[in-house]
Legacy VTK file of the C-alpha trace (Angstrom):
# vtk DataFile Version 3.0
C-alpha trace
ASCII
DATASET POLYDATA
POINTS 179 float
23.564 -9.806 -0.817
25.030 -6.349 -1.157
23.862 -3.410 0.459
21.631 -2.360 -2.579
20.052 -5.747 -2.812
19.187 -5.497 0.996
17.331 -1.888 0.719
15.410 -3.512 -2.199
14.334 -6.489 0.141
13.310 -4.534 3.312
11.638 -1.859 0.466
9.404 -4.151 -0.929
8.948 -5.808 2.813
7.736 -2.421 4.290
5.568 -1.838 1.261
4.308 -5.169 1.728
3.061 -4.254 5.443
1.309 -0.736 3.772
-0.369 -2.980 0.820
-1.512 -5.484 3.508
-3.527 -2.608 5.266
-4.649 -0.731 2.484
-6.315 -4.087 1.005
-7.798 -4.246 4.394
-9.349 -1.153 4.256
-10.064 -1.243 0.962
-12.131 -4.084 1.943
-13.737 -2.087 5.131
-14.634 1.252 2.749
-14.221 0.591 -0.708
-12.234 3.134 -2.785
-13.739 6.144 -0.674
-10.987 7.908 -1.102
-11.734 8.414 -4.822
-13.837 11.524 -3.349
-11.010 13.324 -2.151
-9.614 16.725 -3.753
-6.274 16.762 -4.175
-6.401 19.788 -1.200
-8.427 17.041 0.824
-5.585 14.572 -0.114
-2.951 17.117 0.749
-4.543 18.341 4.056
-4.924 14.019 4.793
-0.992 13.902 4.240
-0.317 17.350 6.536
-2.073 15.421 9.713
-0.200 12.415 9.586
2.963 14.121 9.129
2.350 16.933 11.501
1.293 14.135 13.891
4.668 12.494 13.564
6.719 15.354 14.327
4.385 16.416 17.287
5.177 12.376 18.501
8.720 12.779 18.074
8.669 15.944 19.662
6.980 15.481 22.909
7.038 11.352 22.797
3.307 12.082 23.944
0.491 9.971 22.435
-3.141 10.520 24.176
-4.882 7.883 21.500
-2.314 5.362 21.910
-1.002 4.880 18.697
2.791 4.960 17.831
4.795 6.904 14.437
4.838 3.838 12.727
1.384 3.618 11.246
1.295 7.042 10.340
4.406 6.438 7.978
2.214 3.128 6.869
-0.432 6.089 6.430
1.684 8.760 4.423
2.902 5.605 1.790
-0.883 4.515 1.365
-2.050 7.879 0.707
1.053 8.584 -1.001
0.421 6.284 -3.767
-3.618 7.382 -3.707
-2.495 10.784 -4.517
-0.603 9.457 -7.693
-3.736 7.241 -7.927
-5.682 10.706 -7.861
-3.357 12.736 -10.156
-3.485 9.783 -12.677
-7.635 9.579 -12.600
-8.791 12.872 -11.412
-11.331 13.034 -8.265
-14.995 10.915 -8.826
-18.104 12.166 -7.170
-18.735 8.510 -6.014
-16.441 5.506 -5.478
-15.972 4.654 -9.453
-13.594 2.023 -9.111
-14.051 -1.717 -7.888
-10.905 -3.124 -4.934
-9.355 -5.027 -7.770
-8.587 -1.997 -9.810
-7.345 -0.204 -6.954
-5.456 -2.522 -5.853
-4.044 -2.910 -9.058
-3.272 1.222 -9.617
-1.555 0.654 -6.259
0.758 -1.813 -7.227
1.649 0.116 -9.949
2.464 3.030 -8.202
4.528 1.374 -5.679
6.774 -0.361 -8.298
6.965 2.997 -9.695
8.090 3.859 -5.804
10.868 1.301 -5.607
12.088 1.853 -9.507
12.667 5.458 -8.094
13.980 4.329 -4.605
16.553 2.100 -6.493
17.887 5.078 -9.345
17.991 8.004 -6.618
19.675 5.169 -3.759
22.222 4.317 -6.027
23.347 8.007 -6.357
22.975 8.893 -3.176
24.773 5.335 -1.942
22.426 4.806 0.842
22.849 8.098 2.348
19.087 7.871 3.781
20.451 5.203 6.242
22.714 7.588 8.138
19.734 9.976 8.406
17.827 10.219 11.357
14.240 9.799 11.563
12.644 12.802 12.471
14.715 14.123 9.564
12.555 12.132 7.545
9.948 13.565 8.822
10.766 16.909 7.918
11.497 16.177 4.806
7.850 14.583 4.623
6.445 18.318 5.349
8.486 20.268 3.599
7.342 17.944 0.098
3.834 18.489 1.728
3.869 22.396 1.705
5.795 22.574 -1.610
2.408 20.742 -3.217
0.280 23.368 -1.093
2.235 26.301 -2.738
1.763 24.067 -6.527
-2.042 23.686 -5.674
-2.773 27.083 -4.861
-0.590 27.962 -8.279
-3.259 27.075 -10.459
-1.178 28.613 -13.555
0.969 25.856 -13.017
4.891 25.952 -11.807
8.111 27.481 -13.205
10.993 24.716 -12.584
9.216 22.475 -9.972
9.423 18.420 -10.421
5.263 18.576 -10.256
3.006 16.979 -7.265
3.583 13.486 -8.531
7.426 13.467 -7.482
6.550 14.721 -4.508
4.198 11.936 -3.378
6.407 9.876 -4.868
9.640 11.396 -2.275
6.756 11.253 0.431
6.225 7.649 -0.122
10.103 6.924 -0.511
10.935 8.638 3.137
8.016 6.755 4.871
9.162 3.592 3.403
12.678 4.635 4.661
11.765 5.324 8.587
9.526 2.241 8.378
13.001 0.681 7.449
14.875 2.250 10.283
11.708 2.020 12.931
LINES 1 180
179 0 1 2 3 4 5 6 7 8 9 10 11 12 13 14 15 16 17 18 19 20 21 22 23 24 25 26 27 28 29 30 31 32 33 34 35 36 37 38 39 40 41 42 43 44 45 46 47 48 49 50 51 52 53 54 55 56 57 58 59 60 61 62 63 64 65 66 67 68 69 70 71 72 73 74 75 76 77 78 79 80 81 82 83 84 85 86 87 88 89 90 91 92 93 94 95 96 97 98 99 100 101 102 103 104 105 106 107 108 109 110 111 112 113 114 115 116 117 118 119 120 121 122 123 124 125 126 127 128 129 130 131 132 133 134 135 136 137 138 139 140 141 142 143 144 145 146 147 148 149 150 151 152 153 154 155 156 157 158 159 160 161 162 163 164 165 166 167 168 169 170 171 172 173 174 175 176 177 178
């Protein structure tokens, strides 16, 4: 197996774990998160990620629960936000667990189709990276959709929110990798 074929396995392995507990929930709450806004979903993706860095900062947790599931967190709602951008917000859940499910497998092949193109130029340069750079990285594609929300005119040369979430989703997967 070369090196390419080995990202592709542990990709599709860590996405694996974040499909696992989004089916879960899914099951708990249905697609609730059809409601969100895309400033809700945005704000959703600031916590996590601000959580992470204050983790990594002080290696302080008062609830107990580690960085990993927050990068399990970012990819879900990672690929809801693509979810989002491709149906638009619903005033109720519209949308039975076997279509969502469905958009979200999808939107994670779309993930590792990405993953593989931008990896092969970059020749795994993500695996000498360090975590919390990751994380950083995670932030900085979270204010950039911010600044393209609040631009309701729309932007000049930017990629658009969708490549974003779809970068988001590729670091997470990345850390869960390396964690």
């Amino acid at each position: 197996m070369d090196k390419f074929e080995k990202t592709n396995a542990q990709f599709e392995e860590a996405v694996a774990e974040c499909r696992s507990l989004f089916e879960k929930k899914l099951h708990d709450y249905g697609a609730s998160w059809r409601i969100l806004r895309p400033s809700s979903l945005t704000d959703q993706l600031f916590i996590k990620a601000k959580r992470i860095r204050q983790l990594e900062t002080t290696g302080l947790s008062l609830v107990g629960e580690g960085i990993r599931p927050e990068f399990i967190g970012l990819v879900n709602y990672g690929i809801v936000g693509l979810i989002q951008l491709e149906k638009g917000c619903a005033d109720t859940v519209d949308i039975t667990p076997q279509e969502a499910m469905k958009l979200y497998d999808e939107h994670a092949r779309e993930a590792l189709e990405l993953m593989k193109r931008k990896n092969h130029d970059y020749d795994e340069a993500w695996r000498d990276m360090r975590v919390s750079s990751y994380t950083d990285l995670i932030l900085t594609k979270i204010q950039r959709i911010k600044e393209m929300e609040d631009l309701k005119e729309g932007t000049l040369v930017s990629e658009g929110i969708d490549a974003n979430y779809m970068d988001i989703i590729n670091y997470s997967v990345f850390a869960l990798i390396k964690l």
